[in-house]
MMTF fields as JSON, N, C-alpha, C and O atoms, coordinates in Angstrom:
{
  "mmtfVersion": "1.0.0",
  "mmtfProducer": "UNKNOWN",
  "numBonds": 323,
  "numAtoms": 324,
  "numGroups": 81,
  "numChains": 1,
  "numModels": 1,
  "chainsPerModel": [1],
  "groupsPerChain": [81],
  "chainIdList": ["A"],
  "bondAtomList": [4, 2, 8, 6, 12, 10, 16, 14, 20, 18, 24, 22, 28, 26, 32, 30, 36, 34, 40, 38, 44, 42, 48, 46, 52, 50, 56, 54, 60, 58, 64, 62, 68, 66, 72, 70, 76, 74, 80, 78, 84, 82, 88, 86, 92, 90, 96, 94, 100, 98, 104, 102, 108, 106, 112, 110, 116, 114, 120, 118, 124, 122, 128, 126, 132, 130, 136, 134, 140, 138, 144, 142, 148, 146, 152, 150, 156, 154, 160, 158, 164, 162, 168, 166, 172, 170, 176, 174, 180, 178, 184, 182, 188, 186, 192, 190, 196, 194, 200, 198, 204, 202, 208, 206, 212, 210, 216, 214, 220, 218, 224, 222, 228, 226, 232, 230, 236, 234, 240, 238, 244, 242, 248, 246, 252, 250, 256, 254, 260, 258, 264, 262, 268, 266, 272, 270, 276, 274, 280, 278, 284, 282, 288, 286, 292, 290, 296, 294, 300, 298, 304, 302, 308, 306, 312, 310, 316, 314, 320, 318],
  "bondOrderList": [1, 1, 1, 1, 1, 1, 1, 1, 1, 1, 1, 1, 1, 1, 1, 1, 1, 1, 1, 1, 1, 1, 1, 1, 1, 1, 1, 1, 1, 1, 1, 1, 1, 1, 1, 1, 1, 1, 1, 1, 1, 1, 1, 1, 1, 1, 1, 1, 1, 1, 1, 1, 1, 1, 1, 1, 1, 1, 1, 1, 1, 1, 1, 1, 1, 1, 1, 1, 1, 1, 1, 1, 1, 1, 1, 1, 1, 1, 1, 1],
  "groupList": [{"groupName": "UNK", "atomNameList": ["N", "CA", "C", "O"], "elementList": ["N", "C", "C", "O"], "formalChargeList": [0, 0, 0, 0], "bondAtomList": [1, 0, 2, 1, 3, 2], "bondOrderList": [1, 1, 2], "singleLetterCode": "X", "chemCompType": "L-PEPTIDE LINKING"}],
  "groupTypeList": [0, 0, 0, 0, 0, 0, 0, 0, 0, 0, 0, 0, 0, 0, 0, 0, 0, 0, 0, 0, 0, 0, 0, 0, 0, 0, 0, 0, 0, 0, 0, 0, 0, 0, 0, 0, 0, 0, 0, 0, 0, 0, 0, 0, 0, 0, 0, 0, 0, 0, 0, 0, 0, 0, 0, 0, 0, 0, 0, 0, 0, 0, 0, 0, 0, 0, 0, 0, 0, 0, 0, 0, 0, 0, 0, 0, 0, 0, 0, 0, 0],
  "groupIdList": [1, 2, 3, 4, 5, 6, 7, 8, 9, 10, 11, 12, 13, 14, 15, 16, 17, 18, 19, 20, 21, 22, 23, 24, 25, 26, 27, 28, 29, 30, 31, 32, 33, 34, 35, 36, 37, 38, 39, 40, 41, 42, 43, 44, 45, 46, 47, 48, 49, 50, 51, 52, 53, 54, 55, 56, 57, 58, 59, 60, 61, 62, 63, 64, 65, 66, 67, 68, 69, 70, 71, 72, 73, 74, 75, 76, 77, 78, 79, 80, 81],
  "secStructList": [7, 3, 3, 3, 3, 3, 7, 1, 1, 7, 3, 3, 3, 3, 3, 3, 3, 3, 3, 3, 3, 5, 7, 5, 6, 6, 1, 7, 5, 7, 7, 7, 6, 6, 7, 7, 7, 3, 3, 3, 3, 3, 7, 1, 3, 3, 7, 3, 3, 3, 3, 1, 1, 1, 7, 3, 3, 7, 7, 3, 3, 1, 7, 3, 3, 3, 3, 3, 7, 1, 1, 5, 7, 7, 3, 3, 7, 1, 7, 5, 7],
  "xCoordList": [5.143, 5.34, 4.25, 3.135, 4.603, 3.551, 3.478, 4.492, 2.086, 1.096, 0.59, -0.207, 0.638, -0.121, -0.775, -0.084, -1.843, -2.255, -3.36, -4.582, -2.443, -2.891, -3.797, -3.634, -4.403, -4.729, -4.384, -3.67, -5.013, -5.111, -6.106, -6.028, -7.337, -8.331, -8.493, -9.057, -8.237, -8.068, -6.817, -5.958, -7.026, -5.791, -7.024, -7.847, -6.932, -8.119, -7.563, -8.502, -6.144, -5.966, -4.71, -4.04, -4.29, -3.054, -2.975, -3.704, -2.23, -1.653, -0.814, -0.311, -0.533, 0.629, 0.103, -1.122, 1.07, 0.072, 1.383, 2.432, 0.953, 2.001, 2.404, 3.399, 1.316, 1.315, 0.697, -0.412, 1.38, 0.798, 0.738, 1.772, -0.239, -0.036, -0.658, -1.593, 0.394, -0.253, 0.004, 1.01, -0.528, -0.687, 0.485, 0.539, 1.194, 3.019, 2.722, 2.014, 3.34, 3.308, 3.704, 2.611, 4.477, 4.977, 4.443, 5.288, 3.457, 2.706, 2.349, 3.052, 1.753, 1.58, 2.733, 3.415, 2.985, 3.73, 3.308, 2.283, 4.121, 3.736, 4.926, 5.796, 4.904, 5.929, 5.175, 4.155, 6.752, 6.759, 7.777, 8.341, 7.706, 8.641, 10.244, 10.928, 10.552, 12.369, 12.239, 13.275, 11.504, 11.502, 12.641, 12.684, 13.54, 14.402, 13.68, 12.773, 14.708, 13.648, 13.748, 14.704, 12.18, 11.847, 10.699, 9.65, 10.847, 9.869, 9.529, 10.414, 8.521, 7.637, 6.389, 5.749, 5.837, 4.527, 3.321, 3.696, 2.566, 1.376, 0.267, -0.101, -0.145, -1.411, -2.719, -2.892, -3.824, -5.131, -5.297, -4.974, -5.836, -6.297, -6.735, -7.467, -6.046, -6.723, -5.459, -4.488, -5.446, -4.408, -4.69, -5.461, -4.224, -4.618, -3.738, -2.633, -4.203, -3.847, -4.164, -5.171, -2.759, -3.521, -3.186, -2.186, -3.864, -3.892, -2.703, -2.699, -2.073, -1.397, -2.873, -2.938, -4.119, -4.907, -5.805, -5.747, -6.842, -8.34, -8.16, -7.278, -8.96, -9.699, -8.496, -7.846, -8.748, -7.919, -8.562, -9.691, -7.99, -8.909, -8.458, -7.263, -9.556, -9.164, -8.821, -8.776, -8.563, -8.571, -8.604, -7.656, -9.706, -9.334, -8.803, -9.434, -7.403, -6.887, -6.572, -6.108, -6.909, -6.876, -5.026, -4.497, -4.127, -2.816, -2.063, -2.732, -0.794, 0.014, 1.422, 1.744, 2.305, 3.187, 3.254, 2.675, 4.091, 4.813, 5.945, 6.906, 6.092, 7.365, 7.704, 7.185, 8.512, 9.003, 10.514, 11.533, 10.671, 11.789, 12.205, 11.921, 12.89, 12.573, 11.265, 10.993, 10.627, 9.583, 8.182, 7.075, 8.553, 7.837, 7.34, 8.157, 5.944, 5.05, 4.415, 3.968, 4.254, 3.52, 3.017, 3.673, 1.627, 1.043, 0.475, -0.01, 0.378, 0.278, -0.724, -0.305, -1.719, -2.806, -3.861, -4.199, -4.549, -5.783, -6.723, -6.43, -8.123, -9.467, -9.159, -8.158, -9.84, -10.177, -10.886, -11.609, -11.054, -12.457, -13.497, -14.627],
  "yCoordList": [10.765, 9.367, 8.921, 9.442, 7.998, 7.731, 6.17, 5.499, 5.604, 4.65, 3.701, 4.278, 2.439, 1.738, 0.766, 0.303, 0.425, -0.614, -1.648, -1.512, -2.995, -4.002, -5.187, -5.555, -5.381, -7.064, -7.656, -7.039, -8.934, -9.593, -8.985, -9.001, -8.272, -7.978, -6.243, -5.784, -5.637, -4.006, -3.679, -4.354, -2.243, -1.299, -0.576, 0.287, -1.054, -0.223, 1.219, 2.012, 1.938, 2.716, 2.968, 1.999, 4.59, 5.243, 6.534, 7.339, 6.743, 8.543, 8.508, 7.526, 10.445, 10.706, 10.633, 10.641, 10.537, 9.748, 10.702, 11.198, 10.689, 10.849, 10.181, 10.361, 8.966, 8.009, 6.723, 6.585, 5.676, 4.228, 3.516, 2.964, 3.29, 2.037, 0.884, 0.807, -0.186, -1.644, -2.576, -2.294, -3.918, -5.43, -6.125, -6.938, -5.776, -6.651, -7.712, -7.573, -8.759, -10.303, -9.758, -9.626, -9.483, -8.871, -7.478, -6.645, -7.186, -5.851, -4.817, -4.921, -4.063, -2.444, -1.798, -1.748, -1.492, -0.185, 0.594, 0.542, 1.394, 3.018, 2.83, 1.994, 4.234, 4.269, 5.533, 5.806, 6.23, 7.587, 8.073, 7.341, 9.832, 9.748, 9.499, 9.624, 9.238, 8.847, 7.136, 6.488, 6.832, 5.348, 4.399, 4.233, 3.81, 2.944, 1.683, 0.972, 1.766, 0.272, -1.021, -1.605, -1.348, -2.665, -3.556, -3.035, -4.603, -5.412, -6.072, -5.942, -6.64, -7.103, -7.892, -7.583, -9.061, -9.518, -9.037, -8.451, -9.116, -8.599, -9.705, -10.659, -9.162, -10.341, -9.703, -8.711, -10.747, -9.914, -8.728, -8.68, -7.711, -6.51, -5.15, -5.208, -3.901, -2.297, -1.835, -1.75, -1.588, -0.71, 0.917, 1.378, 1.747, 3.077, 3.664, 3.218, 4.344, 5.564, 6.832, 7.307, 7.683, 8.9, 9.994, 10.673, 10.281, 10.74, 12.453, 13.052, 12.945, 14.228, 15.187, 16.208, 14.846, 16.034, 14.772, 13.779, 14.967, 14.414, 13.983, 14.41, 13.141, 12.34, 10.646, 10.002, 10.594, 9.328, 8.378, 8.404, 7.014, 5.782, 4.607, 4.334, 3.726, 2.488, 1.369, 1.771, 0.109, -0.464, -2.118, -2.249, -3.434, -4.646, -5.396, -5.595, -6.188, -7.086, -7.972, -7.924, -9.331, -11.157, -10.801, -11.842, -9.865, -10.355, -9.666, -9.209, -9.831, -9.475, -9.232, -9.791, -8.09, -8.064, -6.395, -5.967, -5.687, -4.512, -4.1, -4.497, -3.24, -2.849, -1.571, -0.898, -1.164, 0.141, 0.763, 0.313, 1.781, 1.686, 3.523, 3.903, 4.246, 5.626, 6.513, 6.995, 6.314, 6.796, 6.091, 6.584, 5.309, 4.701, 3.418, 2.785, 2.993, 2.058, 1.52, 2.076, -0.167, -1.061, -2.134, -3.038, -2.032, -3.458, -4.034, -3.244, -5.717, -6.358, -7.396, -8.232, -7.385, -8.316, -8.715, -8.129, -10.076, -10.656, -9.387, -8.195, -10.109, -8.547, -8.079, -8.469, -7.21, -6.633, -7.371, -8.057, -7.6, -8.636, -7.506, -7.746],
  "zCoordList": [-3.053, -3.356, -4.309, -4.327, -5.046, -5.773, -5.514, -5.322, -5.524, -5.243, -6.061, -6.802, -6.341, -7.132, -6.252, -5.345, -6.35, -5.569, -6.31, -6.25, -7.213, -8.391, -7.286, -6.123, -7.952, -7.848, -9.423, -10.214, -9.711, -11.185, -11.909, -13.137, -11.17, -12.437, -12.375, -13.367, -11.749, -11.647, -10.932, -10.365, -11.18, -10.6, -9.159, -9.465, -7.856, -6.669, -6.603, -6.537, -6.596, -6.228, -7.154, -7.512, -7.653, -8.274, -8.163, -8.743, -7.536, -7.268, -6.348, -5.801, -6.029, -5.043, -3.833, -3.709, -2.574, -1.399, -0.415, -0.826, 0.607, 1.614, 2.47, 3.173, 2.486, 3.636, 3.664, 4.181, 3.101, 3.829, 4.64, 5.015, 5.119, 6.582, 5.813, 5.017, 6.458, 5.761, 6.5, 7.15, 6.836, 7.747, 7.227, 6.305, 7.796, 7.517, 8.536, 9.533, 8.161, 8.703, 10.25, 10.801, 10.946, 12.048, 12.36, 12.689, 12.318, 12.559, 11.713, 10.708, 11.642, 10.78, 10.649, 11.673, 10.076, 9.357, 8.585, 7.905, 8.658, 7.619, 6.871, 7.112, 5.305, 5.02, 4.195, 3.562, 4.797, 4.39, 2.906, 2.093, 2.994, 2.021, 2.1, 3.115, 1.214, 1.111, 1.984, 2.132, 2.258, 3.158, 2.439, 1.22, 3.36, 2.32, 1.96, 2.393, 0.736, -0.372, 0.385, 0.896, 0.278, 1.023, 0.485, 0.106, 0.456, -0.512, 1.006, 1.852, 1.317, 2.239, 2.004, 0.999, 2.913, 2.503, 3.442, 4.458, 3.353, 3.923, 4.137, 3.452, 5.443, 5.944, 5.47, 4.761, 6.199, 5.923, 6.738, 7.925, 6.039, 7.197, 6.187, 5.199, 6.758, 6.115, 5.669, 6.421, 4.682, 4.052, 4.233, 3.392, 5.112, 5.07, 3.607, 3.299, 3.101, 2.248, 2.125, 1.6, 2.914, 2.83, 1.558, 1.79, 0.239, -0.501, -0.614, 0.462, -1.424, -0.816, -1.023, -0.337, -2.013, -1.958, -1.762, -2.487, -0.446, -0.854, 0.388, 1.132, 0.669, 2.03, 2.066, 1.243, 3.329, 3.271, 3.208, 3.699, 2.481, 1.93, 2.351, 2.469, 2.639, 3.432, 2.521, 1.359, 2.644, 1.439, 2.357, 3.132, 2.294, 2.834, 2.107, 1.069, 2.259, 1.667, 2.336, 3.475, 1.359, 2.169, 2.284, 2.673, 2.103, 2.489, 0.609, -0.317, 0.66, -1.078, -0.252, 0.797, -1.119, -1.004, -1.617, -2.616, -0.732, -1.26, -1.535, -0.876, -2.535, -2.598, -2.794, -3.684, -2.064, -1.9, -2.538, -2.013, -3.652, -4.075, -4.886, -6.022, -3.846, -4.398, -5.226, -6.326, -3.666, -3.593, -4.76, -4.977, -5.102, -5.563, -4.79, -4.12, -4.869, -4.056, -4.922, -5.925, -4.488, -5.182, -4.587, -4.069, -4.666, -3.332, -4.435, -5.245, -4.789, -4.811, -4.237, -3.437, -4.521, -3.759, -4.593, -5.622, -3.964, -4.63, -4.608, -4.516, -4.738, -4.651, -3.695, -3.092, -3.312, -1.906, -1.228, -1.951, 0.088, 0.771, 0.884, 1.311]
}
């Protein structure tokens, strides 16, 4: 899967990933590969990302929005806190 993760003034994170967990208004979720397409908003909290090669990376966001759409990922958020 591949990963983007924008605010307005940088790009925090881009590559292939196998695994996100993120602060959905109604709880955490993950999303794996083939996940069906889903656009969603997000509260404050930790975005896990686990990389397909490297260490897994945390990420704090005041809240955004993702979207998910054949295997492609895109979060959406102010800075990081």
């Amino acid at each position: 899967m591949q990963l983007k993760i924008i605010t307005p003034e940088e790009s925090l994170f881009e590559g292939e990933i196998d695994l996100i967990q993120v602060p959905g208004k109604k709880g955490t979720f993950e999303v794996l590969h083939n996940h069906a397409p889903i656009i969603s908003t997000l509260t404050k909290g930790k975005v896990k990302v686990r990389p397909t090669s490297g260490e897994e990376k945390f990420f704090d966001i005041p809240g955004g929005v993702i979207q998910v759409k054949n295997n492609d990922i895109i979060v959406l958020t102010e800075m990081s806190i």
